[in-house]
Every structure is written in structure tokens, then in C-alpha cells.
C-alpha positions as CSV (number, residue, x, y, z in Angstrom):
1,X,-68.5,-44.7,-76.6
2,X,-65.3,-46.2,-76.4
3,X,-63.6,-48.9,-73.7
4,X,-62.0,-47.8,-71.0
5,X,-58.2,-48.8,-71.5
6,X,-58.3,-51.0,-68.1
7,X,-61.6,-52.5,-69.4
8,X,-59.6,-53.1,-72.8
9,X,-56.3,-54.6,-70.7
10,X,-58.6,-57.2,-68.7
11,X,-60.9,-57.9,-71.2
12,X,-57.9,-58.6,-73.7
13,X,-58.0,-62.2,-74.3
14,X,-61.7,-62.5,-74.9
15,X,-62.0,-59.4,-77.1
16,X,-59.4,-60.9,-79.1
17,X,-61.0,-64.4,-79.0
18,X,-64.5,-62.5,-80.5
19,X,-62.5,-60.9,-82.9
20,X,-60.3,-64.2,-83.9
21,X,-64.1,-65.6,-84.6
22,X,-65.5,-62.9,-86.5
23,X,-62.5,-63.3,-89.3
24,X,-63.0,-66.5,-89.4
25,X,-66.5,-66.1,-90.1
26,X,-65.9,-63.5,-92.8
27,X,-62.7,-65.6,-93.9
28,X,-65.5,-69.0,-94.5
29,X,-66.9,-66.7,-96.9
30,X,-63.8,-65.5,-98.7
31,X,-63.4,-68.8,-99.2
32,X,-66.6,-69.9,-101.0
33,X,-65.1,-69.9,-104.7
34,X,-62.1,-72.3,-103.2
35,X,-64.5,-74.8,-101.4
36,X,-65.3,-77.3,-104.0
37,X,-66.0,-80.1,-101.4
38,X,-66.4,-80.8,-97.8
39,X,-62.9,-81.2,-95.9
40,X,-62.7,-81.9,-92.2
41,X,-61.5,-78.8,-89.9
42,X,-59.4,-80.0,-87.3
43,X,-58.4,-78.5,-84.1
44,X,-54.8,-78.7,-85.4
45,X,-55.3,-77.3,-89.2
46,X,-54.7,-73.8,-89.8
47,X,-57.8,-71.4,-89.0
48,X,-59.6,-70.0,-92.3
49,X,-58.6,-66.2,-91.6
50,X,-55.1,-67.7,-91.9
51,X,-55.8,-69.6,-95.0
52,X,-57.2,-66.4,-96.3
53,X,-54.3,-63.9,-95.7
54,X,-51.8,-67.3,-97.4
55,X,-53.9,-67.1,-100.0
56,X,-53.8,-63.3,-100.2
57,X,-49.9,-63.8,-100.0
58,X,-50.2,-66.3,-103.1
59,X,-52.1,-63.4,-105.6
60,X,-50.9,-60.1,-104.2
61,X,-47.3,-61.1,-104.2
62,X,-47.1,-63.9,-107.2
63,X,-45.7,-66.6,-105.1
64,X,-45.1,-69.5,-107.1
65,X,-42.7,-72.2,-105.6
66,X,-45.1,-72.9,-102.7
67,X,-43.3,-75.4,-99.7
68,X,-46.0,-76.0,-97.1
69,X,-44.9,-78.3,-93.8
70,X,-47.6,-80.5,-92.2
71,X,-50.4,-80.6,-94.6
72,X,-54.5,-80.2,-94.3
73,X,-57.3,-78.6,-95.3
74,X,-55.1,-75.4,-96.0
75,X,-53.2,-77.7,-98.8
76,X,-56.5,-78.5,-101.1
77,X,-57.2,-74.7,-101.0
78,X,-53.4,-73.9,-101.8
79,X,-53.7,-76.1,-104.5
80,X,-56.7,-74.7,-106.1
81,X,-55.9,-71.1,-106.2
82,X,-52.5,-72.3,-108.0
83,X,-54.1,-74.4,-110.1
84,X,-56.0,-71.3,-111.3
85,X,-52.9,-68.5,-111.0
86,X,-50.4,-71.0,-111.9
87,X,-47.3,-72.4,-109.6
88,X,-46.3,-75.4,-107.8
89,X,-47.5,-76.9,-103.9
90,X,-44.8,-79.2,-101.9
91,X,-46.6,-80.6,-98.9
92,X,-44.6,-82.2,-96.2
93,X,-45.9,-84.2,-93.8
94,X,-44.3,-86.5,-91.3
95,X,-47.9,-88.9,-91.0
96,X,-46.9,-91.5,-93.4
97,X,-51.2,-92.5,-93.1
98,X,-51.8,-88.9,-93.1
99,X,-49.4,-88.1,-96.2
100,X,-51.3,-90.9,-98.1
101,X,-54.8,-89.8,-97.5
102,X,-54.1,-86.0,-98.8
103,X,-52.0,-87.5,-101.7
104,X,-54.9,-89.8,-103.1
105,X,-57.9,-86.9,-102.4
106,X,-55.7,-84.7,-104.2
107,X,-55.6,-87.0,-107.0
108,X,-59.2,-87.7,-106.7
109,X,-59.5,-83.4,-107.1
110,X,-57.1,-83.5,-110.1
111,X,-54.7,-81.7,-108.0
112,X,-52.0,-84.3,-108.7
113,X,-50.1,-82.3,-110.8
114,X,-50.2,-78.9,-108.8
115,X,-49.4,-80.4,-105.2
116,X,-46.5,-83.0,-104.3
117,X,-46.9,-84.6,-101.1
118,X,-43.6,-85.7,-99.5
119,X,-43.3,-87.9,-96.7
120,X,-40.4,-86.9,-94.6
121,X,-40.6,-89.0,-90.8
122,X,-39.4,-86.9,-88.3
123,X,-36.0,-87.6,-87.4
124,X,-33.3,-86.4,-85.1
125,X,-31.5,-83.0,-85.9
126,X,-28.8,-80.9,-85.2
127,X,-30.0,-77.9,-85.9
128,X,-32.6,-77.9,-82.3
129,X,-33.1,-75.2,-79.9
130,X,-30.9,-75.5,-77.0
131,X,-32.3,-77.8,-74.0
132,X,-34.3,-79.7,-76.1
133,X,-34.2,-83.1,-78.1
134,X,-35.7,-82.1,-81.4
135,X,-36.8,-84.0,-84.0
136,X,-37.5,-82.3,-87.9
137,X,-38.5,-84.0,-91.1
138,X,-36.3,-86.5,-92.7
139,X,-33.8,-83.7,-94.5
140,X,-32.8,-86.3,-97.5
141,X,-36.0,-86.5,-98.7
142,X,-36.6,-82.6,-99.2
143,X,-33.1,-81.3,-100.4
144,X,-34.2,-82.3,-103.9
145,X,-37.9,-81.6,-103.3
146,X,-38.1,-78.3,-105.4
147,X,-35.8,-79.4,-108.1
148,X,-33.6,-76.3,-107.5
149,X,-36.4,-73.9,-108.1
150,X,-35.9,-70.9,-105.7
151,X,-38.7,-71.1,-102.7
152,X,-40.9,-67.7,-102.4
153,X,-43.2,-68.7,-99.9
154,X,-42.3,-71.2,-97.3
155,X,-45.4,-72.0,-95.1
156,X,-44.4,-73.3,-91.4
157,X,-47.9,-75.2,-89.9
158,X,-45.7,-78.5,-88.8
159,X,-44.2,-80.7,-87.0
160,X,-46.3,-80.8,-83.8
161,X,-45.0,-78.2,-81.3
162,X,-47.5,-79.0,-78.8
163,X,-46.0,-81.7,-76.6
164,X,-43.9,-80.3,-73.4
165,X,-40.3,-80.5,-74.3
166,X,-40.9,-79.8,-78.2
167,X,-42.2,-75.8,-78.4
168,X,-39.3,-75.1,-80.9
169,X,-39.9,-78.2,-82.4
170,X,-40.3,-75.8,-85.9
171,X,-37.4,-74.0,-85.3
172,X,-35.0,-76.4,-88.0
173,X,-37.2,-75.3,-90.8
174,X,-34.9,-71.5,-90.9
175,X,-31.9,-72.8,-90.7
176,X,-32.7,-75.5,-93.4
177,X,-34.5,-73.5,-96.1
178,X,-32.3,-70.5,-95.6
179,X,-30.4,-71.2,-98.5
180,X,-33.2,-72.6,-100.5
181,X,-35.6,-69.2,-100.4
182,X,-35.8,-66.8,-103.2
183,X,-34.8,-63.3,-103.3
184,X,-38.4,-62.3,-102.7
185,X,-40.2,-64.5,-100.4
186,X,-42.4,-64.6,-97.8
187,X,-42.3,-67.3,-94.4
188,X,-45.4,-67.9,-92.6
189,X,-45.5,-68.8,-88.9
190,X,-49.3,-70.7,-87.8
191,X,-50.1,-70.9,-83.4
192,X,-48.1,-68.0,-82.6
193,X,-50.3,-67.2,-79.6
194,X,-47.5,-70.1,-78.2
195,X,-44.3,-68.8,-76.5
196,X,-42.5,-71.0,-78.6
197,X,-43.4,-69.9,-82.1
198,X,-42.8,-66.2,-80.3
199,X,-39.5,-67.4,-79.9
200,X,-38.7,-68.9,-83.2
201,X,-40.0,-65.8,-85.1
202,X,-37.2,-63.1,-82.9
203,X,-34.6,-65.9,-84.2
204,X,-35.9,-66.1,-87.7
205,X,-36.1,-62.4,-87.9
206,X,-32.2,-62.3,-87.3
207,X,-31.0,-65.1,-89.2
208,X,-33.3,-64.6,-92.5
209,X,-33.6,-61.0,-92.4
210,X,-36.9,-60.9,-92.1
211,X,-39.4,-58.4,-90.2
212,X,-42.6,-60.9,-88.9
213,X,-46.1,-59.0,-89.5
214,X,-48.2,-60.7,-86.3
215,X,-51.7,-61.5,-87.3
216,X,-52.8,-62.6,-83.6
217,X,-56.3,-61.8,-84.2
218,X,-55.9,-62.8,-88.4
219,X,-55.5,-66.8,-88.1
220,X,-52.6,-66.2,-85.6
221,X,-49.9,-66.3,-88.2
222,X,-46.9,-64.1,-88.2
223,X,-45.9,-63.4,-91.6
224,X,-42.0,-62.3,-92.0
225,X,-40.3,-61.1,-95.0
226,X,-37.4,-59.5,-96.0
227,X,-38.0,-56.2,-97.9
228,X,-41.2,-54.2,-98.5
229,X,-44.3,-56.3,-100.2
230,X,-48.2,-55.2,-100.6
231,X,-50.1,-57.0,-97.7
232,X,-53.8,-57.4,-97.9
């Protein structure tokens, strides 16, 4: 027996909240081999079915040059699976407390040499969505971050975009990796259940020509790249 569409329409957000649980349930699992230690799972940090499909991203499409913004839990289990398939982690994150902490468990993991943490404070930009005061990551300290090596997967979970006034508060990160990215590559969106990562994606589809897969139930990411790739 199936639901009744107008069943389906009113019910929408809680059948998609139920199903948004169940793949993070199956993703906890998926993610056994990764989880070496207990890490805290904030409200904030990327949902596990999230971390799974970036991970899936990472094997089924060899990205290498890994740029993550606002670090977590999702960075030790970056660095693992490269640590095994081979490639690099830069984690930015604005916290310069926060920044610290992930730096020294990393080293404490022997991920030292796989992730880089940089601390970049957030710090006015040009490059904001009209009507609003943004602020983005300190731009001199990521310019030379990669060392020139083309970006394939650029992984957008930061700055805050929660506050009022700041929704497009990750809107600067197209504009300023743009010419950074690889031929092949892959940018991943987190919280796009907001209006304002909605809006960011129909602008980054334009100015990076890409086309943004939306995983609303899958760890709301929207995954956007610009030419045919195998998705898992």
C-alpha cells in the first residue's frame, strides 16, 4: 500500500526527518573501520550520512588535494581514509581555540602529516552577498595554503551562517577558490535545508559550472560538479 500523495505533501518534513535518521544510523555503521576513537558530535558538525557520501566522493572519484572550511569530527575521518588511499587535508578554521585543539588530537592520531590546520580569523570581504556585512576567512593565510597544487574537492561546512544577517556568510568561498580548483573536482555544500545555502548553490552553479546533486535526506549536502563523475 502506498501513501496517498496529500498524505506524502503534509507529512513531508517528518518523513524526511525519519529518513535523514535512518542514513545516519546506517552511515554510523559505514563508518566503523574509520572510528578509531571517540570524537564529540556536535549540533554544528556535519551529520555522518554526509561524512559518508564525502568519503564516498574521496574513493570513487580519487580526490586528492582535500580543502575542508570549519573543521570537526568530519576532519579526523577525512584524514584517515587519506592516510590509507593517499592525498593531502587543509582544514580551515576561524576558532583560533578550536583550530588548536583539532591540530594537537591530530598529532596525537599521527595525522600531522596528512591534515594541515590553518587558522584563518574571519575578516571583512568584498566578495559578500548584496545587503549583507560579510565576513570570510583571513584570505592571506590560504592563497599559499595548497602550495599551488590544483584543489579537487573543496568541502564548504564553515563559517557560521546561522546568525540573522549572515545566511550567505559561505558565499566568498566560490568566488575565492574558483581559480584554485582542478579540472575535475567536486564542491560540497553542508545545511542546505537553509534558504541561504539554497541560494549560494543557484550562484555557484553559474559561476563554477557546476550542476549541485541535493542530498536533503543524505547528510543535507548538495554536491556540485562540473562534468559527469560516478556517485555512490
Amino acid at each position: 500500500m502506498t501513501a496517498r500523495p496529500e498524505y506524502e505533501q503534509r507529512h513531508r518534513p517528518s518523513l524526511q526527518r525519519n529518513e535523514l535518521q535512518r542514513n545516519d544510523l546506517l552511515a554510523m555503521q559505514a563508518l566503523a573501520p574509520l572510528s578509531l576513537t571517540y570524537m564529540p558530535w556536535s549540533a554544528s558538525a556535519m551529520r555522518p550520512s554526509g561524512v559518508v557520501a564525502v568519503l564516498n566522493e574521496i574513493m570513487v572519484n580519487r580526490r586528492r588535494c582535500v580543502v575542508e572550511l570549519g573543521g570537526g569530527v568530519s576532519t579526523f575521518y577525512l584524514g584517515r581514509l587519506l592516510r590509507r588511499r593517499g592525498g593531502h587535508l587543509w582544514t580551515v578554521e576561524h576558532d583560533g581555540r578550536w583550530a588548536e585543539l583539532l591540530g594537537r588530537e591530530l598529532a596525537d592520531e599521527g595525522l600531522a602529516d596528512v591534515v594541515t590546520v590553518v587558522h584563518a580569523p574571519l575578516t571583512p570581504v568584498p566578495a559578500s552577498w548584496p545587503g549583507e556585512e560579510s565576513t570570510w576567512y583571513a584570505q592571506e593565510r590560504l592563497r599559499e595554503m595548497t602550495a599551488g597544487r590544483p584543489i579537487d574537492l573543496l568541502l564548504v561546512d564553515g563559517p557560521p551562517a546561522h546568525r540573522a544577517g549572515h545566511a550567505h556568510a559561505r558565499y566568498p568561498a566560490g568566488p575565492f577558490f574558483a581559480p584554485l580548483l582542478a579540472e575535475d573536482f567536486a564542491v560540497v555544500l553542508d545545511d542546505i535545508d537553509r534558504q541561504g545555502e539554497q541560494d549560494i548553490m543557484r550562484c555557484w552553479e553559474e559561476e563554477l559550472g557546476v550542476t549541485f546533486e541535493h542530498r536533503p535526506t543524505n547528510g543535507r549536502i548538495g554536491i556540485g560538479r562540473p562534468g559527469p563523475a560516478f556517485t555512490v
